[in-house]
N, C-alpha and C positions, 0 to 999 in steps of 0.2 A: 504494500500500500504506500502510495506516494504522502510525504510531507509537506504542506503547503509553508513555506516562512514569507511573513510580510516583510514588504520594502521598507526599508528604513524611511525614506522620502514616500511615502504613503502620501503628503499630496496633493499630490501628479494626480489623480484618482478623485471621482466625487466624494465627497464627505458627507456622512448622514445628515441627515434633514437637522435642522435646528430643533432644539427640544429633545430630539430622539436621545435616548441616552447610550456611552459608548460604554465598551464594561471589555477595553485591551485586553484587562487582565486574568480572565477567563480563558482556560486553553477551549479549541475544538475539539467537540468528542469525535471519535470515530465516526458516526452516523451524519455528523456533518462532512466531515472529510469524507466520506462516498456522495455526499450530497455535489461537492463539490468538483470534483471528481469529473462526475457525468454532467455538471452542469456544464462543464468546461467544451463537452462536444457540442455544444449549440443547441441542444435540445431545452423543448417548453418543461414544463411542471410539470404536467400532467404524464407525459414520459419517462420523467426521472423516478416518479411515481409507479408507471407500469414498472421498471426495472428493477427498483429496491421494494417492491413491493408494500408501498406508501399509498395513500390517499393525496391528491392534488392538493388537499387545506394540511398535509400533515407535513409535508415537503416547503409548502409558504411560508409556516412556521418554521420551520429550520431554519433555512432561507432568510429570514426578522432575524435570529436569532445570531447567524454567522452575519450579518451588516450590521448587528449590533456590535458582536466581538471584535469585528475587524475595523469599526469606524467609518464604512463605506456608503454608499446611497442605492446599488442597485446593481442587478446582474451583471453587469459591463463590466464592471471596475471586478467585480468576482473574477469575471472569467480572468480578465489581463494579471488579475495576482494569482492565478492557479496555473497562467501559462510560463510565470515569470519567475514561479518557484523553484524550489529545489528539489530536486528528487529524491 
């Protein structure tokens, strides 16, 4: 299973919505790191969902959950840190 590490310079990258709260200090579980993973091949929710066997609302939460962790705003800035990490 691959290791995602965030950029130091994180950002380059959109940054959560104002209000949203960021919580760096929290590692990702595993279940987000496959979340991440497959989101990384361009696919919707609802697919990452058929493949890990998730529900489309149980994968969104995640999804909140790892833009919380990482301080981010949205899929995009995901993918570019899952392509940009280290293996």
């Amino acid at each position: 299973m691959r290791h995602f590490a965030v950029s130091k310079n994180i950002r380059q990258f959109p940054l959560a919505k104002r209000g949203m709260p960021v919580d760096r200090n929290l590692p990702l579980t595993e279940r987000e790191r496959q979340i991440i993973l497959v989101l990384s091949e361009g696919i919707s929710n609802k697919e990452i969902g058929r493949r890990l066997g998730l529900t489309e609302g149980t994968v969104k939460v995640h999804l909140h959950r790892i833009y919380r962790k990482l301080g981010i705003a949205n899929r995009t800035a995901l993918a570019v840190l899952a392509h940009t990490g280290t293996g």
